[in-house]
DSSP file (Angstrom, degrees, kcal/mol; ACC not computed):
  #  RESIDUE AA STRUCTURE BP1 BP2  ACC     N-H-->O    O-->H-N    N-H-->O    O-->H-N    TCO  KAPPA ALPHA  PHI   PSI    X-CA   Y-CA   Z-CA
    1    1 A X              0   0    0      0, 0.0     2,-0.2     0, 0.0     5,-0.1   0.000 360.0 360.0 360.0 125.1   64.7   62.8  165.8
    2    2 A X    >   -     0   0    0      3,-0.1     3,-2.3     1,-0.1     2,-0.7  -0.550 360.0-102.5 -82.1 155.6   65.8   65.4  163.7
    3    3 A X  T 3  S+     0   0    0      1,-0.3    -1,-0.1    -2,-0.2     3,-0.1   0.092 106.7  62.2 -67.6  12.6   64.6   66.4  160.4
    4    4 A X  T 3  S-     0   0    0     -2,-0.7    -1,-0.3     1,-0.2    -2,-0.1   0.188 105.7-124.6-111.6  19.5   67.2   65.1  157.9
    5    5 A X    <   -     0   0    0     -3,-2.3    -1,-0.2    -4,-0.1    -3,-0.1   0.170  34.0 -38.5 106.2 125.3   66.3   61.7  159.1
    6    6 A X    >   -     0   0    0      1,-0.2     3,-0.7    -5,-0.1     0, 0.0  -0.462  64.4-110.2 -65.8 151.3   67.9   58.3  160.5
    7    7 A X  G >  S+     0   0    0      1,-0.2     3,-1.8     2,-0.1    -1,-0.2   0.963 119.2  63.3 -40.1 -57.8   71.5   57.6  158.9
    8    8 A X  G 3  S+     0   0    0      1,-0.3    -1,-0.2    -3,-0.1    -2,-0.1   0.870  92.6  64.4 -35.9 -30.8   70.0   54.8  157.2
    9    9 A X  G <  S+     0   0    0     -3,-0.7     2,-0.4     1,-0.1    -1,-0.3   0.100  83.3  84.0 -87.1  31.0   67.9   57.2  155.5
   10   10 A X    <   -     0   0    0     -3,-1.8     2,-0.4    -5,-0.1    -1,-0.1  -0.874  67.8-149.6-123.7  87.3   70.8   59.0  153.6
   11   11 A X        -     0   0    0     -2,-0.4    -2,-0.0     1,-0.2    -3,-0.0  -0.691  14.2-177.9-106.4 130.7   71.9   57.2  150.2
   12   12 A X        +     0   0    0     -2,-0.4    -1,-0.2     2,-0.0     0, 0.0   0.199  34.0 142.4 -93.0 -15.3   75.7   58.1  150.0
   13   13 A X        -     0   0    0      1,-0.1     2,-0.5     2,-0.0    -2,-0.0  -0.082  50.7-136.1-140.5 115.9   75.6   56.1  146.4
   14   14 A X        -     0   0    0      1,-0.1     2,-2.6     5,-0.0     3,-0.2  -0.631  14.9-128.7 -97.2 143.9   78.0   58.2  144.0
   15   15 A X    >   -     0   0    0     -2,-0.5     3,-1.4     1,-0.2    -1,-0.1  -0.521  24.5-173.3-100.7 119.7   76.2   58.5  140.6
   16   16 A X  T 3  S+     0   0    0     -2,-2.6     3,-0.3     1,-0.3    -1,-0.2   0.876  81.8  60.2 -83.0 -24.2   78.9   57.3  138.3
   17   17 A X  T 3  S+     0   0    0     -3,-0.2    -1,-0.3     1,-0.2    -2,-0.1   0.102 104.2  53.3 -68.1  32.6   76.6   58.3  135.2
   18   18 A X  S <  S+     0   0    0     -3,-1.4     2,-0.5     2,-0.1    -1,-0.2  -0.516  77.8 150.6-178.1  58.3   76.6   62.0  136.4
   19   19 A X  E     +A   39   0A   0     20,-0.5    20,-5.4    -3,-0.3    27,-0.2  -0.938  17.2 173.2-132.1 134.9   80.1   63.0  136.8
   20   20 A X  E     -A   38   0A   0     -2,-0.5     2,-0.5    18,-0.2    18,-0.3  -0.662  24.8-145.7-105.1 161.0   82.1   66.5  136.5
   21   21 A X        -     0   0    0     16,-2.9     2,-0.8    -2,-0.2    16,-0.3  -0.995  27.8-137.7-102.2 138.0   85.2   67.6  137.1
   22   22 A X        -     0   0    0     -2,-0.5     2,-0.5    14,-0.2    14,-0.2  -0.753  20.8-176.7-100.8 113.4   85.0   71.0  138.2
   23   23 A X  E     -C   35   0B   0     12,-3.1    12,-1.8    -2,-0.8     2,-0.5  -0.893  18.9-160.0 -93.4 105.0   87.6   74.2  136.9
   24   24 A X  E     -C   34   0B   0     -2,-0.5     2,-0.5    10,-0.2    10,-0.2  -0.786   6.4-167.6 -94.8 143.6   87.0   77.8  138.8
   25   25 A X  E     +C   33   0B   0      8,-1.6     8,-1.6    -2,-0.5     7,-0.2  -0.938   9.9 173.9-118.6 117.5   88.0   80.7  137.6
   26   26 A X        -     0   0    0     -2,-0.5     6,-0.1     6,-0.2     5,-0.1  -0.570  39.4-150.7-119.4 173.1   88.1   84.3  139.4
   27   27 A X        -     0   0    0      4,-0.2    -1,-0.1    -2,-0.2     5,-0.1   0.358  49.5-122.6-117.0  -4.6   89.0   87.9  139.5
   28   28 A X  S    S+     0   0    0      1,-0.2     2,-0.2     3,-0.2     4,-0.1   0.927 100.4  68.4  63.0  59.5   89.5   88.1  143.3
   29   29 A X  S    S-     0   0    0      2,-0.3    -1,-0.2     0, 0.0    -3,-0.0  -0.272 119.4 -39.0-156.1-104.1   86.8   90.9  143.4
   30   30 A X  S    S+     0   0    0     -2,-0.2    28,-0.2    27,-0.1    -2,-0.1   0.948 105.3  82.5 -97.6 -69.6   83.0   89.4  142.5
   31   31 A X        +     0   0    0     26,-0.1    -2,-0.3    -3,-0.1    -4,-0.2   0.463  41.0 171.0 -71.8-168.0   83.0   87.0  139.7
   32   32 A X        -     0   0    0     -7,-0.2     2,-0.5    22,-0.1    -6,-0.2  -0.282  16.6-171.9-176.3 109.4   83.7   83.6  140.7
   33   33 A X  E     -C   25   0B   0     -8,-1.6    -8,-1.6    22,-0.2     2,-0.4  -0.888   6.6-160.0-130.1 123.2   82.9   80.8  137.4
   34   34 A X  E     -CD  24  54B   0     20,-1.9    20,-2.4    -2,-0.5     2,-0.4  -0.666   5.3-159.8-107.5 168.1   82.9   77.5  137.5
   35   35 A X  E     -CD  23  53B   0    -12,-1.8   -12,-3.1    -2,-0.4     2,-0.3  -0.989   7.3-166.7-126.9 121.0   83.3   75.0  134.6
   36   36 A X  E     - D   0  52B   0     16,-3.5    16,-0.7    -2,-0.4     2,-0.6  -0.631   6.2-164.4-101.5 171.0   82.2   71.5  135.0
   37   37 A X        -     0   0    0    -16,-0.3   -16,-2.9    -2,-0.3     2,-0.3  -0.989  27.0-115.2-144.4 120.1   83.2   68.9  132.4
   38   38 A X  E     +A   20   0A   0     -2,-0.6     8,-4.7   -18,-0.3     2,-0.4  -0.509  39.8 178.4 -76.6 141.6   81.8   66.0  132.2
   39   39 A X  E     -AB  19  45A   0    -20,-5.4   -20,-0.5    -2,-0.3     6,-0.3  -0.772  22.7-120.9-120.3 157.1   84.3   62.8  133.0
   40   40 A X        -     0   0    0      4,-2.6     6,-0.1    -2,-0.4   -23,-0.1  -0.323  44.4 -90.4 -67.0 177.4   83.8   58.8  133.2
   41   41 A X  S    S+     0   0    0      1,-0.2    -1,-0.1     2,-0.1   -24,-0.0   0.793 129.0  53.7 -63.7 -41.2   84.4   57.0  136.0
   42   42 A X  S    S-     0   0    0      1,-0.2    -1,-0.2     2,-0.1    -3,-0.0   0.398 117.4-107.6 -88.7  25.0   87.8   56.5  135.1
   43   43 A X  S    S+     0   0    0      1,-0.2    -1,-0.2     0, 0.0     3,-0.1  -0.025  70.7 131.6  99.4 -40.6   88.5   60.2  134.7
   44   44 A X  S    S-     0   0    0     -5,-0.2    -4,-2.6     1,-0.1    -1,-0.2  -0.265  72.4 -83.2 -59.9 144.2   88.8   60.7  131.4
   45   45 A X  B     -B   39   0A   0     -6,-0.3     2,-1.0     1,-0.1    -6,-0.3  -0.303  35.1-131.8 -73.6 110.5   86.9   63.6  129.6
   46   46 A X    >   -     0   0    0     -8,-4.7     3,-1.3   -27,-0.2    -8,-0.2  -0.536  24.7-174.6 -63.6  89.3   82.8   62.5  128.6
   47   47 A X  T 3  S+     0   0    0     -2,-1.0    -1,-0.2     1,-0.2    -9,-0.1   0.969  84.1  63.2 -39.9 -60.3   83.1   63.9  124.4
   48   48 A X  T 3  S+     0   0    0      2,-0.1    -1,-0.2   -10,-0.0     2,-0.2   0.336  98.5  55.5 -72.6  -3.4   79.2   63.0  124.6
   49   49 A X  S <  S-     0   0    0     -3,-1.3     2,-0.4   -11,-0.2   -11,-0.0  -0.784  81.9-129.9-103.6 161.5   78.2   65.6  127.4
   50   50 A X        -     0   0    0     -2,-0.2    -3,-0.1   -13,-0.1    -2,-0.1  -0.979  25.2-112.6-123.8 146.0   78.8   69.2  127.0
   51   51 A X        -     0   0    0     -2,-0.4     2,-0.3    24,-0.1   -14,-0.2   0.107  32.1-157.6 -50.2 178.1   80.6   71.3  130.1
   52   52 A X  E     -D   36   0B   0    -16,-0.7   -16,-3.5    21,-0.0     2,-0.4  -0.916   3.7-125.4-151.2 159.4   78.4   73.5  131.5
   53   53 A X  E     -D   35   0B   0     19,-0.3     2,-0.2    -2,-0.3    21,-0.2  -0.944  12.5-161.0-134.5 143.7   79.3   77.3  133.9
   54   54 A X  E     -D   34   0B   0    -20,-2.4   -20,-1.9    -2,-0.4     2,-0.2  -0.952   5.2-149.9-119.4 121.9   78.2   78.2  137.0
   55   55 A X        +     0   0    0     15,-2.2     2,-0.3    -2,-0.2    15,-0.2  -0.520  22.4 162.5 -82.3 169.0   78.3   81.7  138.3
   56   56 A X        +     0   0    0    -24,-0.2     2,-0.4    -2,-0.2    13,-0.2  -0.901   5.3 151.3-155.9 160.9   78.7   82.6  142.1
   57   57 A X  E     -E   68   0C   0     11,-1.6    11,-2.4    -2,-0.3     2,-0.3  -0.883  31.1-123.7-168.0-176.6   79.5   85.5  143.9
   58   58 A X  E     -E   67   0C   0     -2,-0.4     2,-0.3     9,-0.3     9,-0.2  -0.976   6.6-152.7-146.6 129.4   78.6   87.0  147.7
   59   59 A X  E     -E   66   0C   0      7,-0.6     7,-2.1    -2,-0.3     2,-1.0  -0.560  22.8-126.6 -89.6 149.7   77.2   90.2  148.8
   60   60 A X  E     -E   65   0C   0     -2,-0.3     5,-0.3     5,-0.2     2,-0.1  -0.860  35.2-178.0-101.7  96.0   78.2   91.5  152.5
   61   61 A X        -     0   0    0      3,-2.2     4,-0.0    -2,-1.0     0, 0.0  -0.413  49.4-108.2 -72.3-174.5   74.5   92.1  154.3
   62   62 A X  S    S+     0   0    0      1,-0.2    -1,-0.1    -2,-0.1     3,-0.1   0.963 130.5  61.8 -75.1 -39.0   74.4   93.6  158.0
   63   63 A X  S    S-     0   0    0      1,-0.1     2,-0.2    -3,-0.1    -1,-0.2   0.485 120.9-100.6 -64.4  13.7   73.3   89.7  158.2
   64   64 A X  S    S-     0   0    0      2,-0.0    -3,-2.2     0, 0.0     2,-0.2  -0.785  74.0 -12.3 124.5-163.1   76.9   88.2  156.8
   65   65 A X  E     -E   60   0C   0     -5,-0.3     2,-0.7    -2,-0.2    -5,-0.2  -0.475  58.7-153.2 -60.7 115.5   77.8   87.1  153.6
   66   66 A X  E     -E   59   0C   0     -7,-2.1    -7,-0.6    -2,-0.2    -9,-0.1  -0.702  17.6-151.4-101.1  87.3   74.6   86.5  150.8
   67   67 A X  E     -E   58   0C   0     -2,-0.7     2,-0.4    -9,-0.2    -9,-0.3  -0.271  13.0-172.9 -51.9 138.8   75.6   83.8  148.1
   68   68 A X  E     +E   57   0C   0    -11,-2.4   -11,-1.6     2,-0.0     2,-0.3  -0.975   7.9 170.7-123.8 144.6   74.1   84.1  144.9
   69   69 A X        +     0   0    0     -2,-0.4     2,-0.3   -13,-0.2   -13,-0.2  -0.989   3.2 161.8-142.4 139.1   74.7   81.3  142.1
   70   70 A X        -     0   0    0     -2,-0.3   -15,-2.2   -15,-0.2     2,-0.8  -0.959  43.0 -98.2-155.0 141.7   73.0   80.9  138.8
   71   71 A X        -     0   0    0     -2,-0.3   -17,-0.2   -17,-0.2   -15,-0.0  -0.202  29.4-133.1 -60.8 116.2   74.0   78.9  135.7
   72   72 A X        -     0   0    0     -2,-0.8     2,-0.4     1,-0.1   -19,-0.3  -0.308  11.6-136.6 -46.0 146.0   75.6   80.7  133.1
   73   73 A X        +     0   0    0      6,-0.1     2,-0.4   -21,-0.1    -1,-0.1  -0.800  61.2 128.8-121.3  80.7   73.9   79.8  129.5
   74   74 A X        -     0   0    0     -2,-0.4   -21,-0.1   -21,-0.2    -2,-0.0  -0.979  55.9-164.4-146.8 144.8   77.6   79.5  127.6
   75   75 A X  S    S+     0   0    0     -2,-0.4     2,-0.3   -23,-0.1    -1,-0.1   0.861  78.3  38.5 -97.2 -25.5   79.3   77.4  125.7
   76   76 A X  S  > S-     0   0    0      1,-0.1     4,-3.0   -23,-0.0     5,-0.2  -0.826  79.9-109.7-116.2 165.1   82.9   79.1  126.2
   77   77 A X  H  > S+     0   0    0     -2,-0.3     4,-1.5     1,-0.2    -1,-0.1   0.928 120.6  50.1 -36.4 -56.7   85.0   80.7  128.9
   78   78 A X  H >> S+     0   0    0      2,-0.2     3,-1.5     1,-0.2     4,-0.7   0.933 106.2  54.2 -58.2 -54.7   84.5   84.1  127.1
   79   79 A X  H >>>S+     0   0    0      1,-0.3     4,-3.0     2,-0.2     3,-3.0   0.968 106.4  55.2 -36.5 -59.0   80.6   83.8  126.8
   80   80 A X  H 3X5S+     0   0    0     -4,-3.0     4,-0.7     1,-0.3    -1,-0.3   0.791  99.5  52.7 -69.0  -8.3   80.3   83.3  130.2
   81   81 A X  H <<5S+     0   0    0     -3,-1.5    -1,-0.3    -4,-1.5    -2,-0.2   0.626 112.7  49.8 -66.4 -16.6   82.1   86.3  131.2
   82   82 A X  H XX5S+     0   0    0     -3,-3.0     3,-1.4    -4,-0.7     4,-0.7   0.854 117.4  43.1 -82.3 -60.0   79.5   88.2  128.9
   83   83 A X  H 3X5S+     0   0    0     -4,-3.0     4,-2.0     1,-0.2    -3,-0.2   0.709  95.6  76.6 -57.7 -24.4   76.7   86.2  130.7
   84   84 A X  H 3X<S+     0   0    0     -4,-0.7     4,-0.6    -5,-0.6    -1,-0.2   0.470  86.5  49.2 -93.8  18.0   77.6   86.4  134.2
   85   85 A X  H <> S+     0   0    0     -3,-1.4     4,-4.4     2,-0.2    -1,-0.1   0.757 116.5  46.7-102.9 -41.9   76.7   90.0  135.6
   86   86 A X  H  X S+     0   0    0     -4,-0.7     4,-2.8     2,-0.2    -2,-0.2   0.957 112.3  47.7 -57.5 -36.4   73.2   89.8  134.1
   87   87 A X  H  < S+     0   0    0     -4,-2.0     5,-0.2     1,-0.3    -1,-0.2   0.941 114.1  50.2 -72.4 -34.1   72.5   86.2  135.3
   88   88 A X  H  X S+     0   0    0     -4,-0.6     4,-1.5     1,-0.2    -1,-0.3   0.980 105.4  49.6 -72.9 -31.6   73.7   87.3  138.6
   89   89 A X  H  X S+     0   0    0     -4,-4.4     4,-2.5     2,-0.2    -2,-0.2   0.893 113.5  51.6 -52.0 -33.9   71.6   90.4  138.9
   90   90 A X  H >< S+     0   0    0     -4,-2.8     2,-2.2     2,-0.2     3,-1.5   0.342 116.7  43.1 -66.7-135.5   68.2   87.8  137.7
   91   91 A X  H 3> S+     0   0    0      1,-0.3     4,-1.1     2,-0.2    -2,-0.2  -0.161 109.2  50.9 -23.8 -34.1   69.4   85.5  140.6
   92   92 A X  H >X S+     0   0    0     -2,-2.2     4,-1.4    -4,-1.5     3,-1.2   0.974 112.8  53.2 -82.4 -53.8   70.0   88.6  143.2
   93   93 A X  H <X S+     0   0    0     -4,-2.5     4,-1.4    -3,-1.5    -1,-0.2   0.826 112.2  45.2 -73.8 -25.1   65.9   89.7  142.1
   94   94 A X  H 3> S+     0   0    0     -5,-0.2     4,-0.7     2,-0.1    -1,-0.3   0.788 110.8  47.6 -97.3   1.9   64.8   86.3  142.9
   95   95 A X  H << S+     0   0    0     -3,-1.2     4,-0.3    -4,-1.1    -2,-0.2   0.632 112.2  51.3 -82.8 -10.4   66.6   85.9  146.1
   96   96 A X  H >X S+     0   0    0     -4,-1.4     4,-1.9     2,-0.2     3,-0.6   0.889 111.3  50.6 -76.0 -50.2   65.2   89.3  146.8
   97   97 A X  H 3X S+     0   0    0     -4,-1.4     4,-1.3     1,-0.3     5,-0.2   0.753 112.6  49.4 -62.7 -28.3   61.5   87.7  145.8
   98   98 A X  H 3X S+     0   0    0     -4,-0.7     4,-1.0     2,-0.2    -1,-0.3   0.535 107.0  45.9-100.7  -1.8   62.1   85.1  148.0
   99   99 A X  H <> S+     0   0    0     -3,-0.6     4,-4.2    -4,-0.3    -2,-0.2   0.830 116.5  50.8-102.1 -58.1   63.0   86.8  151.0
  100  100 A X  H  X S+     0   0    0     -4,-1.9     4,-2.9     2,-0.2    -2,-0.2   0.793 109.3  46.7 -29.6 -54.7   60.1   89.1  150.4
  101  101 A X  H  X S+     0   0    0     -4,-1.3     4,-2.5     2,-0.2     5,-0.4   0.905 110.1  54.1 -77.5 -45.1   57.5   86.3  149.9
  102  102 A X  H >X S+     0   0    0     -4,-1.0     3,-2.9    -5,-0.2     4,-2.0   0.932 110.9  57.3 -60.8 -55.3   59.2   84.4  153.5
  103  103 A X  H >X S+     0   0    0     -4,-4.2     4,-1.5     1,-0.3     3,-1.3   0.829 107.7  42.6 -39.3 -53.1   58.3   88.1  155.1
  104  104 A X  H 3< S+     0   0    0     -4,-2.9    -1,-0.3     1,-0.2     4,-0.2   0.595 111.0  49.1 -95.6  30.1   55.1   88.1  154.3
  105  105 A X  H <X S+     0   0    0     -3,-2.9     4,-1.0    -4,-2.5    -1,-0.2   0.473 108.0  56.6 -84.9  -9.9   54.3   84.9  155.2
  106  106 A X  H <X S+     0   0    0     -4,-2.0     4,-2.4    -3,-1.3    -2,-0.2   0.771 114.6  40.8 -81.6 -28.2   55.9   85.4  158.4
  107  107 A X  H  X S+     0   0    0     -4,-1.5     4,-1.1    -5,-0.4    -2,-0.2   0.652 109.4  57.3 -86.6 -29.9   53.5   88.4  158.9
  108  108 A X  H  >>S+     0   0    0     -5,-0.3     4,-3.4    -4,-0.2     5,-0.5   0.841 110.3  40.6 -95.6 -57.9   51.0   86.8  157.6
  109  109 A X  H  X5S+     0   0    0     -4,-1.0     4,-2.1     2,-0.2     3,-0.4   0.909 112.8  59.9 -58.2 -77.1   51.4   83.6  160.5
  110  110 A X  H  X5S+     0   0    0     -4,-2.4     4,-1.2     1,-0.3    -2,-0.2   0.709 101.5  47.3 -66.6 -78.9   52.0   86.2  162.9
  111  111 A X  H >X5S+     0   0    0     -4,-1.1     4,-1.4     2,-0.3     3,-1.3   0.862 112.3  54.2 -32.0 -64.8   48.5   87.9  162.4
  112  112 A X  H 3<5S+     0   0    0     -4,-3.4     4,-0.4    -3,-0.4    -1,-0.3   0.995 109.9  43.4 -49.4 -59.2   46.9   84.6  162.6
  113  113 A X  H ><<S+     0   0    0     -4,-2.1     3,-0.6    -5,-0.5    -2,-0.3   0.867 111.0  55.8 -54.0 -27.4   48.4   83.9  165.7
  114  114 A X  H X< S+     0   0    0     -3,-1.3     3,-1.5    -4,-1.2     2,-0.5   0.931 106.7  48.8 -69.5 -65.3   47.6   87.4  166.8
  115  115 A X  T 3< S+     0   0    0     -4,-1.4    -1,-0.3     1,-0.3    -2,-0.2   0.027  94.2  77.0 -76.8  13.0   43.7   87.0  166.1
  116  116 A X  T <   +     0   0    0     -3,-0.6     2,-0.4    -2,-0.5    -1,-0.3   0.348  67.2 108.4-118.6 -13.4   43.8   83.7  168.0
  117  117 A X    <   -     0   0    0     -3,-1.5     2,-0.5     2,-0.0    -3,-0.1  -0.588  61.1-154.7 -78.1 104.1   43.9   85.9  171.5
  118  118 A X        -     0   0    0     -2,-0.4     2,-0.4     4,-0.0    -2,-0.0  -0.983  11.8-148.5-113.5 128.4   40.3   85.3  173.1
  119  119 A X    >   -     0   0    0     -2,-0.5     3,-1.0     1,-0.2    -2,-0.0  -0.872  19.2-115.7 -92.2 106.6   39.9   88.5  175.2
  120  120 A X  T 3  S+     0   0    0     -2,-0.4    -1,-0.2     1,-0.2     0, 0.0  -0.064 100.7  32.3 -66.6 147.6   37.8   87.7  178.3
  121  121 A X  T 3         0   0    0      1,-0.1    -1,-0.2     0, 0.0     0, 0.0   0.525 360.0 360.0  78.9   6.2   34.3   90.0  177.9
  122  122 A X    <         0   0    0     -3,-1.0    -2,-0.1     0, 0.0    -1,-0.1   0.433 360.0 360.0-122.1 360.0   33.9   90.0  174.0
């Protein structure tokens, strides 16, 4: 069985309080920003949420393409053009921390397993 689970175990169940409609906007270069709006069910625009931006862009490693995404803290289009190279440079330094932390834990498992070698005569 694999690890996401029998079908059954998957709730598909759209959450009708918790709905955006989503507008991106780009430069064809880096930025990529999205703006969600909150909607009803029947589409029409939620006055009583406030949109919210999303940053994204992708870095080329030798391993492919790295996404980075972090919310933008703005209440207009323009703020978030202000907001979005620092919040992607914080996102890029904790995907950096995190890659960092799985090495050495991989190094770290690897040394255990290493020290786990019983050497006939010692």
């Amino acid at each position: 069985m694999s690890d996401l689970g029998t079908q059954r175990d998957i709730d598909f169940t759209v959450d009708k309080s918790n709905l955006y409609r989503e507008e991106s906007i780009t430069d064809l270069k880096a930025a990529v920003i999205r703006r969600l709006v909150p909607v009803r069910p029947d589409g029409s625009e939620d006055t009583s949420r406030a949109p919210f931006f999303v940053g994204t862009t992708q870095l080329m490693t030798p391993e492919g393409p790295l996404p980075i995404q972090a919310r933008l803290m703005a209440n207009t289009l323009a703020e978030a053009f202000e907001e979005f190279p620092s919040a992607m440079q914080q996102a890029l330094q904790e995907v950096i921390a995190q890659i960092q932390e799985m090495r050495q834990q991989q190094a770290s498992k690897k040394r255990t397993e290493q020290s786990r070698i019983i050497v006939p005569g010692r």
